[in-house]
N, C-alpha and C positions, 0 to 999 in steps of 0.2 A: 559280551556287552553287559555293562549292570541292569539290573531292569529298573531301577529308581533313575538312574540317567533318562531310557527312554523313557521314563513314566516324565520326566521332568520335560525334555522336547517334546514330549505329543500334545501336554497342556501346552508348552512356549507355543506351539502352533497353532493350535486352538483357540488360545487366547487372542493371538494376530489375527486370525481369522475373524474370529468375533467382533474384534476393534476394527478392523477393517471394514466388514459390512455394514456395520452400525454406521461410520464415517459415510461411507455411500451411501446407507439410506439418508443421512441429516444432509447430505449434500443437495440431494432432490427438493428440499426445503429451501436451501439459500442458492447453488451453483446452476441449476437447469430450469428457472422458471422463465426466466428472460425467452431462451433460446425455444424452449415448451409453446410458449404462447405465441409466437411469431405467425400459425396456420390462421391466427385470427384477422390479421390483416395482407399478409404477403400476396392473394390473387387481386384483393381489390386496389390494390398499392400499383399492383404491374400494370391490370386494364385501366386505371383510373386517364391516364396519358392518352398520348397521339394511337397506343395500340387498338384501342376501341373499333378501329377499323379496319382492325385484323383479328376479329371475333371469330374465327375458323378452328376444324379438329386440329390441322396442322398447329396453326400457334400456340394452341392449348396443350396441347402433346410437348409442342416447343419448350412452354414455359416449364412443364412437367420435369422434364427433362435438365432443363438450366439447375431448378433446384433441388434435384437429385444431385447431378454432380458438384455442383455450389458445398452442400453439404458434407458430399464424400471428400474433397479435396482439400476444406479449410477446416472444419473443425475437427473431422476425424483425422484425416493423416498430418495436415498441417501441428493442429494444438496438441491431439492425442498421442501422435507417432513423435514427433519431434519436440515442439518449444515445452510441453512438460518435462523433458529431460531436462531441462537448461534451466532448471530452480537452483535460485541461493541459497544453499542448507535448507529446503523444504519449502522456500518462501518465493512467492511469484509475481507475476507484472512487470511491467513498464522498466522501475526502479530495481527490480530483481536480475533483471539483465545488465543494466546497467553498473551494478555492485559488483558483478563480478569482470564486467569490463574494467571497472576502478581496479580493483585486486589482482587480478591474474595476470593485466595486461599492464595496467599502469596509465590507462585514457582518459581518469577522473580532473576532474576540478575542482569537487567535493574535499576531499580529503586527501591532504599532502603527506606525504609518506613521511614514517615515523619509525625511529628506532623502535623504539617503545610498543608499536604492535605487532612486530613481527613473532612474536611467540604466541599471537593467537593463535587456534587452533582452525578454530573456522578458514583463515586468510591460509592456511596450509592445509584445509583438506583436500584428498585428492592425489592420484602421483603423481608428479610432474611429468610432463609430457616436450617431446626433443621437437625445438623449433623449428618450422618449418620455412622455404623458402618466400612465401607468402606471407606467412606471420609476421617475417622480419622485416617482408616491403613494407606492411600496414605501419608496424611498429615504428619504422621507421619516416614514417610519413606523416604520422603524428607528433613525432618528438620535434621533427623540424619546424613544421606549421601548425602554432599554437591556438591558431584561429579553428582550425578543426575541430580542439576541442572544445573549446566552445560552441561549435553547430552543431558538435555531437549532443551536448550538453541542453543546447536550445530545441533537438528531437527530438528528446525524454521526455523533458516539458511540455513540449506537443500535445505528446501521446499521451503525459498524463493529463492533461487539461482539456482535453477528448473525451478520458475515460469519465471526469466528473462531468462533462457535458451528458455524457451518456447517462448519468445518474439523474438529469433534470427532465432528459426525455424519455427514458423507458417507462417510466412511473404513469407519464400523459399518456403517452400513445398508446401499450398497452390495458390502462384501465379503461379508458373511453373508448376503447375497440370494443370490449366487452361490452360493455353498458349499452354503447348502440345494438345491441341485438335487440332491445327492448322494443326498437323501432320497427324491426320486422313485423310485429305482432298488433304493436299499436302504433302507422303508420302515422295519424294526426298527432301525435307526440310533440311538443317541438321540443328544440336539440337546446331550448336553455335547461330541461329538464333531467336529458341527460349528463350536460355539463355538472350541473347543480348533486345528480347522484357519482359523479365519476369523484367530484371534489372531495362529498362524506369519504369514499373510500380509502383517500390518499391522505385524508387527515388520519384517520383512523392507521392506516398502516405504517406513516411514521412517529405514530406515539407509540406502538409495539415494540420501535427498535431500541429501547432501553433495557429491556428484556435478554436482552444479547440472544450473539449468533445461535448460539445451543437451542436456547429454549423455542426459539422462533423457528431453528431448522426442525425441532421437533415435532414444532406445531405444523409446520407448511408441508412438510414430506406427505405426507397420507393424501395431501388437497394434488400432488402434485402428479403423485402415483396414479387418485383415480381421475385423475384429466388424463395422463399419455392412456393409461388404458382404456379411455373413452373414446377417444379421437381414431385411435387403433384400431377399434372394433367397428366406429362407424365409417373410417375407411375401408375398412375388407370389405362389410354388407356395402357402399357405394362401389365399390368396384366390381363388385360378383354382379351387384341389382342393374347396376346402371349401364358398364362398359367394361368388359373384363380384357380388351385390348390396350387398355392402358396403359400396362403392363411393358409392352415392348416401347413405349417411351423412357426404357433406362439407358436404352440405348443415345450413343452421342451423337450419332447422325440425325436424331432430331433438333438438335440442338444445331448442326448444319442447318439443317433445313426453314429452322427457325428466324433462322439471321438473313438466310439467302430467301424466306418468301417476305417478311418484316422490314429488311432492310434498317434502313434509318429508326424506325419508330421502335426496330425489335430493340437494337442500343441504349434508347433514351428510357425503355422500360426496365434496364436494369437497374436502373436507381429504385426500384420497387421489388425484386427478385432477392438485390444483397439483403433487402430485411430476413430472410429463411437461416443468415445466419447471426442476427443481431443476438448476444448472451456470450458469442462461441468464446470472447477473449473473458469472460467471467471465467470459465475453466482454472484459465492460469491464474488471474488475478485473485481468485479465492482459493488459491491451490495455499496458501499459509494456516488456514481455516481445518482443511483435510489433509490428506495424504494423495501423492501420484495413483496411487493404485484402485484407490476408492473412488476418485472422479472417473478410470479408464473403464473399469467393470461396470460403472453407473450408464455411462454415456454407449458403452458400445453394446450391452446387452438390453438397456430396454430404453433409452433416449434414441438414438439415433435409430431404430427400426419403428420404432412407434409415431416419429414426426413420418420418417419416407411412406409408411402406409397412413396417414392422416392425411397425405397431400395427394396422393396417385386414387384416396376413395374423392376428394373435391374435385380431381381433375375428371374424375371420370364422370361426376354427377356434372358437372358443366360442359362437356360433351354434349349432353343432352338437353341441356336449360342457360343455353347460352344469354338468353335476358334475365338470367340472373348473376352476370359477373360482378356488379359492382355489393352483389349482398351474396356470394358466394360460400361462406362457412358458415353463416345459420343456413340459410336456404336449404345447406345440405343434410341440416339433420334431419332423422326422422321426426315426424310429429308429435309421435310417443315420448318421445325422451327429450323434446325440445327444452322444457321448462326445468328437470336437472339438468340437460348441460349446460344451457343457460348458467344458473345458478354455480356449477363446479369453475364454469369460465371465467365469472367472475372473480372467483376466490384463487383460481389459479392464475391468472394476471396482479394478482397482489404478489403471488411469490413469485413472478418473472420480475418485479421492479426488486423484490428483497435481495435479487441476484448481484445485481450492478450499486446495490445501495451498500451491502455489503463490500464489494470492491471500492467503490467510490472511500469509504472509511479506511481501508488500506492501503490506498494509494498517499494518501493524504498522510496519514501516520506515516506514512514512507520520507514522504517531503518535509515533513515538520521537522521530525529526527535527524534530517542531513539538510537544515537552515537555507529550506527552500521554500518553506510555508512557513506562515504565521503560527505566534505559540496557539494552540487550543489544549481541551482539556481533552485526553483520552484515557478511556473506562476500558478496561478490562473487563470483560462479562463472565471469563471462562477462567479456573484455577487451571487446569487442565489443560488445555490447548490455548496458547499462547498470544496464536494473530485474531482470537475472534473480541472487534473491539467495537466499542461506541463513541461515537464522538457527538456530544449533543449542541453544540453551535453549527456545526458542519450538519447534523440531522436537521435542526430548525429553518434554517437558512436553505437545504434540497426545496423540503415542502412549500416553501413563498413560491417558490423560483418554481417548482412542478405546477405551483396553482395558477401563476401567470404564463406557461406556458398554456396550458388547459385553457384558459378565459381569453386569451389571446387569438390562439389558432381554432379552438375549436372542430377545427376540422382534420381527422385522421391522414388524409391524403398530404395537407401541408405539414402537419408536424412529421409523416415519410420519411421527406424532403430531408428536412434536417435531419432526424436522425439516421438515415443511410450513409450521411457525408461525414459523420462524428462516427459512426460505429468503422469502416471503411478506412477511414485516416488513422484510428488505432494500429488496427491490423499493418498494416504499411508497414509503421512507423515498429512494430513488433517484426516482421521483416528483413526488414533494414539491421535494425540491432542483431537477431540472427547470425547474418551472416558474418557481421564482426566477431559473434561469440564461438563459430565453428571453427572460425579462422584462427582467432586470435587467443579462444581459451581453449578448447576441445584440440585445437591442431589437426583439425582433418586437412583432408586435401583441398586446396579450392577449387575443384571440378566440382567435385562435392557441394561444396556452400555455392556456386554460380547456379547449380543445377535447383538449388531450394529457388533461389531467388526468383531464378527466369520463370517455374513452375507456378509457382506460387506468387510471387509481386508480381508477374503478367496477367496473372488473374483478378487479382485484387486491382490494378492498373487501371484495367480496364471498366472496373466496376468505381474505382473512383471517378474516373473521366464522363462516367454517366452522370454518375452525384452531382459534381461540381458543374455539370449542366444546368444542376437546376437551383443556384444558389440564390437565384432573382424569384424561386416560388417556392422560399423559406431554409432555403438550403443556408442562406445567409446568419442566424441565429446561433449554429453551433461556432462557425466562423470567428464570429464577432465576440462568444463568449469568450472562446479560447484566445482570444486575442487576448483579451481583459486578463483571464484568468495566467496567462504566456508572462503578462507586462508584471505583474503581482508577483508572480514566483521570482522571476529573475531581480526585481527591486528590492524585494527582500533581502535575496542572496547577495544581491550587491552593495548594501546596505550593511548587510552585517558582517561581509567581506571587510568592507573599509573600518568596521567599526574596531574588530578585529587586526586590524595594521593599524591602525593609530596605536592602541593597548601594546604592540609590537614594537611598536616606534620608541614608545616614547616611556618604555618601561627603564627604571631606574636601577642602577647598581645596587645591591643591597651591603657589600662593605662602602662604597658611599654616604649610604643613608645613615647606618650605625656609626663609622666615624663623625655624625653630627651629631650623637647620641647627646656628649654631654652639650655642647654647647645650647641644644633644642631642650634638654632637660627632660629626656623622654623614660617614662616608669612604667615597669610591667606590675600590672595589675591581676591578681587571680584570676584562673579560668584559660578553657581552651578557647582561643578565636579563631572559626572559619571561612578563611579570606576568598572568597570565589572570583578569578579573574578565565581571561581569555591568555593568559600568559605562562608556558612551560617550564620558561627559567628566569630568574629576574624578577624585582618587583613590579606589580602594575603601578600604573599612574594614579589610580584610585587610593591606592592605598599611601601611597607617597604623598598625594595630598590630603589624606587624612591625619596622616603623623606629622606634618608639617605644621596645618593646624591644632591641630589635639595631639600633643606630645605624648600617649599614654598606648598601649598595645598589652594583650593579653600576655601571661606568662607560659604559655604553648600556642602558638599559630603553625598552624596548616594551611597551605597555599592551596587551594583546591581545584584542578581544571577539569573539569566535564567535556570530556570528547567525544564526538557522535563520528562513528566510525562508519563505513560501507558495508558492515557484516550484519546479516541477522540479530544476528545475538554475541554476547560476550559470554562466554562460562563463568561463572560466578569465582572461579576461582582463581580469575585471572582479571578480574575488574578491576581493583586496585594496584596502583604504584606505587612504590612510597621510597622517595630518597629524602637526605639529609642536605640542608641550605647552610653554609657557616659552619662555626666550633661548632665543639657540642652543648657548652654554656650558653648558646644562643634560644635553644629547642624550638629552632624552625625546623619544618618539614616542609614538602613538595610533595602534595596528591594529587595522582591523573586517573580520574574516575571514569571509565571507558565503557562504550554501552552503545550497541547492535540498533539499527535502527528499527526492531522490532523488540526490543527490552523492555519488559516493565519496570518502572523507577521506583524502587523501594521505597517504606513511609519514610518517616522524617526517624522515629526510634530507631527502627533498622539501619539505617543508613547511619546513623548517630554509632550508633553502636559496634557495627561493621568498620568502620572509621578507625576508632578509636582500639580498637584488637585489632587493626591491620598495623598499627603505630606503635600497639604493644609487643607486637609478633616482632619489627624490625629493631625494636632494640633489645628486644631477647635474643635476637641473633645476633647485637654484635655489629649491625651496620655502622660502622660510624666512620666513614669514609668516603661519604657521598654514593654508595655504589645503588643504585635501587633493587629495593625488594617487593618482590608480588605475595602478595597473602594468596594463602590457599586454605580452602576449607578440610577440615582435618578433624576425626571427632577425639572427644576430651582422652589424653593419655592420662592411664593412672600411674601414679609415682609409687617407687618403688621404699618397702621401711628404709631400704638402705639410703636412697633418695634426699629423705626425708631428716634424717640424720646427719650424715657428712656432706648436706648443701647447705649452703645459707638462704632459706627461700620465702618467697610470704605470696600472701592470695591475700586479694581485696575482691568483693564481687560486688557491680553497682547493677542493679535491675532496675529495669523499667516496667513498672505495672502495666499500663497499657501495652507495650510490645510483647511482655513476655518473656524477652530475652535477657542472656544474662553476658557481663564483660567480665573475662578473668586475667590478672594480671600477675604472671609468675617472672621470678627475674630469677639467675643467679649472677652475681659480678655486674649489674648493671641496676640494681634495685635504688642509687638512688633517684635516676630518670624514672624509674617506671612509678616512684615514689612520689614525685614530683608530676607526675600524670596522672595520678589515683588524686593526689590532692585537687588538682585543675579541672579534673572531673567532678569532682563533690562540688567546687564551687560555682560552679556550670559553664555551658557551652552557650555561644555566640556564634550569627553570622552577621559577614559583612560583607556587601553587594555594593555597584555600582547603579546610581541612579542619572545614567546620565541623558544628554542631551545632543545627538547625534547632526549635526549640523555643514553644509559644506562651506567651503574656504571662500570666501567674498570674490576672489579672481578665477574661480570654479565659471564650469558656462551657466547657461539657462535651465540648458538642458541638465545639468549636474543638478541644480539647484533646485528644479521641481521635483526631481528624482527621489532625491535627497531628503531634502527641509519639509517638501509637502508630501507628497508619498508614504513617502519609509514612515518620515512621521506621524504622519496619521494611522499604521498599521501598529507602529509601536504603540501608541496611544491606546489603542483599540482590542487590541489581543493582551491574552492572559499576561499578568506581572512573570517576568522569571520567577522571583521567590514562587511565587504560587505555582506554577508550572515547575518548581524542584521541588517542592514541597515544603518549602521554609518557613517555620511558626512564626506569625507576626509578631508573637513579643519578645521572641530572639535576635529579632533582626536589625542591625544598623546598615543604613542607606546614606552613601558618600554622594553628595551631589555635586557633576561636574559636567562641562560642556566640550564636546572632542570636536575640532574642524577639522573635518576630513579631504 
């Protein structure tokens, strides 16, 4: 064996190793603070209800009991053993299942299948796997009944319109847990005080998330660390000092027993028990952030042993101080150490909302990307790892909506309520997709996938049907948001659906247009123009109505379509298309600019530049046949003297200062297009967008029409310009204004 080989793997390992830990510790910072800080309200959540009069060892053991196994069975085996293996290329959530139900299976409504991306690599990772009898029934029962996929489609939405409800209440609930501890100590307090300190906290912690993921998981990890090892430790000392039997409450027969002495009341107090795993679905959701391996090592060597002994040390102090149920996790600390934990509780309820605030931003960047959210602006915060983003409308807009819940409820026990029923409906709805993805991408057996379900959605089942008990004592808020939030996404999408078939419809022949060439009197003018429609082949209408009236077009166009696809990411070396429209005297092109719904969009230079070497690249090859060519990234060949001699060849190089980068343009046997592009380049680049005015058809219903005219439009109105969300220089840009009835 050489020893520089092994000298080279021992670092490659090393190296992994090192990145991997580091990933798990920054995870403790953003992925485990939610689920961390749940000890602070989950016993007084469960007694606060009809339980109260079933203050006995048995029900205390009971509850004990519930959330050990709650625990063990949803976020460890459930997220940890299972739905992390079910990431799209590294990437998680709601819309992560969903992408590959689009792809693998072909269930989507998003995105219609395309010649054109089948040579992604992403959409072909994987071996293919031999269809099974089951798969085929699914597959076939979707292709039949088109209404499915759209229910599939309206469960995504659900579940993601949950996940940002869960961003407006993790942030209350757990900060003003915390803060109430202050109340143990000074009893005459009143609770506008605490509200009023819970508020500073939640201002203060969404003005840090501009800071990005990184810096913020750096910061919050250490707050997070010495909280599990706190609670840890004052668990053990409660359970050694207090009741060292509490121990055999990990047994499930308490958990019998709980329900058989409880009865009715032990039921309705699960709506306060599922908080023990309010965080778990941040796991996956921020699993784009880190890696599979760093969230498993984090959560199963010191997250999940550190909450079961934080809870079996309160269970066991309230064995013995049963009138202290409804102030159960200060009560139980020592008196020594009350005023830091106090303090570390604090600070670690900041990084429990940083958990779900962070996914809340990824979900959403998910949606916007596959024209199911409104344009917003999203920041990249990390060169380095890819999904850690900010979006500061979407930040701004949590904080209102966290401080009106705060000012609103006030009270820990009603904001439960809701978020038991918002955190709970995720899960489900993460379930549910499951089993489609066993079935239908994994190809296991379906004993298999029935056996997840029954396990696991009987559980959760049954912990929803508690929730939605208590929708009349504030259960009703995440309900009601999700509604709003449900009716948004789909009006957009359908919105932009139609806007998109119209552009479809009513797109123009382009030997049409040109044989009107002379009569219209139309002159190409210097410069390259970049036409951006929603149109693959074919002229748009925008543009037909602009040479109609302005008889004048650039002397190279580019047809530009920007496609947001179901994949993560596009490899960069596969982003661009480029085929030829017409003769070759015409020097139209067709670009299909393709891009991962977690892709950063390159500046306006780069993309400028990128463009225009993916256009030099295809007529150095010789396309001129219509066939499309993919640019791939390639670094500079040097030519050879002999090269250089018996070619006829030339370099132009146009730089951009501010980018950096440079375009080269070699030809042989085709130098005078690439001639004719070097020129077109000096003279400059233009875009041209549609500004239009999305409107429905006057014999449309009511319903179309508020959908439509008032809705959509007011979202259009309101969310970022396209130019600005592509990044298109406003003194570049010409805007065709027109009205589409759709």
């Amino acid at each position: 064996m050489d020893p520089e080989a092994g000298s080279v793997t021992r670092e490659s390992r090393l190296k992994f190793y090192k990145a991997t830990l580091c990933l798990a510790y920054q995870s403790f910072g953003v992925v485990y603070g939610d689920l961390s800080s749940s000890p602070l309200y989950v016993y007084k959540s469960t007694f606060s209800g009809s339980l109260r009069l079933h203050e006995e060892d048995d029900e205390i053991l009971g509850v004990l009991s519930l959330v050990f196994w709650t625990l063990t069975l949803i976020p460890l085996c459930k997220y940890i053993i299972f739905v992390l293996g079910a990431d799209d290329n590294g990437e998680g959530g709601t819309f992560a299942l969903y992408s590959l139900l689009c792809r693998r299976a072909k269930l989507g409504l998003l995105s219609a299948s395309d010649a054109s991306d089948d040579d992604i690599s992403a959409y072909n990772s994987g071996l293919p796997r031999k269809e099974t009898v089951a798969s085929s029934i699914l597959k076939e029962f979707f292709d039949k009944y088109h209404s499915s996929r759209i229910v599939l489609l309206l469960l995504v939405l659900l579940g993601t319109s949950m996940v940002i409800g869960d961003g407006i209440l993790t942030p209350s609930m757990s900060v003003l847990s915390a803060v109430n501890g202050i109340r143990i100590k000074a009893p005459s307090l009143h609770e506008n005080y605490t509200v009023f300190i819970a508020g500073v906290i939640l201002v203060g912690l969404f003005a840090l998330q501009h800071f990005g993921t990184r810096s913020v998981g750096f910061l919050f990890a250490p707050i997070l660390l010495a909280w599990l090892f706190c609670i840890s430790f004052i668990g053990v000392y409660n359970t050694i000092y207090w009741n060292p039997h509490v121990v055999s409450a990990l047994s499930p027969y308490y958990v019998y027993n709980f329900f058989k002495k409880a009865g009715k009341d032990g039921w309705s107090s699960l709506g306060g028990i599922v908080l023990c795993i309010t965080g778990a679905e941040a796991m996956f959701a921020d699993l784009g952030h880190f890696s599979q391996l760093s969230i498993r090592i984090a959560f199963t060597v010191i997250v999940y042993p550190c909450l079961v002994l934080a809870y079996m040390g309160e269970a066991a102090y309230l064995s013995k101080h049963k009138e202290d149920l409804q102030k159960s996790f200060y009560k139980a600390i020592p008196e020594v150490v009350f005023w830091p934990v106090f303090i570390i509780a604090t600070l670690a309820t900041m990084v429990g909302s940083q958990a779900i605030i962070s996914g809340t931003f990824s979900v959403i960047s998910q949606c916007r990307a596959l024209k199911c959210f409104p344009r917003v602006k999203v920041v990249h915060t990390s060169n380095h790892i890819h999904g850690q983003i900010y979006i500061p409308e979407v930040n701004w807009i949590l904080m209102v909506l966290c401080l009106a819940v705060l000012v609103g409820y006030r009270d820990t026990d009603t904001i439960g309520n809701a978020y038991g029923l918002a955190v709970i409906t995720v899960m489900l709805v993460t379930t549910c997709l499951m089993f489609l993805v066993i079935v239908m991408v994994w190809k296991r057996n379906i004993l298999g996938a029935l056996a997840f379900v029954i396990v696991f959605g009987s559980v959760e089942l049954f912990y929803f049907s508690a929730c939605l008990a208590k929708v009349h004592k504030g259960g009703w808020f995440p309900l009601v948001l999700s509604l709003i939030l449900l009716s948004t996404m789909c009006i957009w999408h359908y919105g932009t659906l139609k806007k998109q078939a119209y552009e479809l419809n009513n797109r123009v022949c382009l030997d049409m247009l040109l044989s009107m060439g002379t009569n219209l009197g139309i002159n190409r003018v210097p410069g390259i123009g970049l036409i951006y429609s929603n149109v693959a082949t074919g002229v748009p209408p925008m543009f037909a109505h602009f040479v109609t009236n302005f008889p004048a077009f650039h002397r190279i166009l580019v047809f530009v379509m920007v496609q947001s696809l179901t994949v993560p990411k596009v490899p960069a070396n596969q982003r661009f298309v480029i085929s030829r429209i017409g003769p070759t005297e015409f020097r139209l092109f067709q670009c299909v600019v393709r891009y991962g719904y977690k892709d950063q969009r390159n500046d306006t230079h780069d993309f400028e530049n990128h463009l225009i070497e993916t256009v030099a690249e295809f007529l150095r090859n010789g396309n001129n046949d219509g066939e499309a060519f993919r640019w791939e990234t390639t670094n500079q060949q040097q030519s050879s003297p002999s090269d250089d001699v018996t070619a006829s060849s030339f370099e132009n190089v146009v730089s951009s200062e501010s980018s950096k980068k440079t375009v080269r343009f070699r030809g042989v046997g085709c130098s005078k297009e690439l001639e004719d592009l070097r020129e077109a380049r000096e003279s400059g680049l233009a875009y041209m967008m549609g500004s239009t005015c999305v409107l429905a058809c006057d014999t449309s219903s009511y319903l179309k029409k508020f959908a439509i005219n008032i809705v959509y439009g007011f979202l259009r109105q309101n969310c970022r310009h396209p130019a600005i969300a592509l990044g298109v220089p406003h003194t570049s840009l010409i805007e065709v204004g027109m009205v589409y009835r759709v």
